[in-house]
N, C-alpha and C positions, 0 to 999 in steps of 0.2 A: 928917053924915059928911064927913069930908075928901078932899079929892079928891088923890087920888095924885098923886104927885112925877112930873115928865117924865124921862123917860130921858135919860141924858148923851151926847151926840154919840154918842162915840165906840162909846158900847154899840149903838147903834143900827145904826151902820155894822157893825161887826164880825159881828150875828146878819142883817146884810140881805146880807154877801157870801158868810156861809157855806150862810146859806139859798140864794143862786146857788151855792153850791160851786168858789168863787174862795179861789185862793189871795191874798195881799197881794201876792205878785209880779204874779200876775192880772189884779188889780183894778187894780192901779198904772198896766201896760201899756194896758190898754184905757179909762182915763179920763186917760192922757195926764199921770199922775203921778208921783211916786218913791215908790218901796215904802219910803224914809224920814215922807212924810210921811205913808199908811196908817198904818202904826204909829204914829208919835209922835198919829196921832187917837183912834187904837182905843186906847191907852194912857190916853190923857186929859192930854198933856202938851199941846197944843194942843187948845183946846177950842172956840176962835170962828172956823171956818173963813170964809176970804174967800168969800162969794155963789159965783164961779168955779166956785172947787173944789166946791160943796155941786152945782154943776147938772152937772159934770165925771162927779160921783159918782153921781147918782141918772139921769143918760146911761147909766153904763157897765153899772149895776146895774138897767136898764128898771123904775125905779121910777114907779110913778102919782103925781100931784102930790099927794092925800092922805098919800102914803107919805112 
């Protein structure tokens, strides 16, 4: 059996801020970002965030380091 595909960033982020009940305006303010670049992640138009922004993000979203 094959072992399933890893989710794409951007999906990832978008079901981990709604699961917080953040908007992108939200999540931008409180991880010190632009609701530009939330979107263009959640989108998949950037898809290889700089390390920064990935610790920026899972700060502002009190994710566990498994998560």
């Amino acid at each position: 059996m094959a072992a399933a595909a890893p989710r794409p960033f951007g999906a990832l982020l978008k079901r981990y801020r709604q699961a917080a009940g953040l908007t992108q305006e939200a999540l931008a303010g409180q991880a010190g970002l632009s609701i530009r670049t939330i979107s263009d992640l959640e989108r998949g138009l950037k898809t290889r965030p700089h390390p920064d922004t990935v610790a920026r993000l899972a700060a502002a979203l009190r994710l566990a380091p498994a998560e």
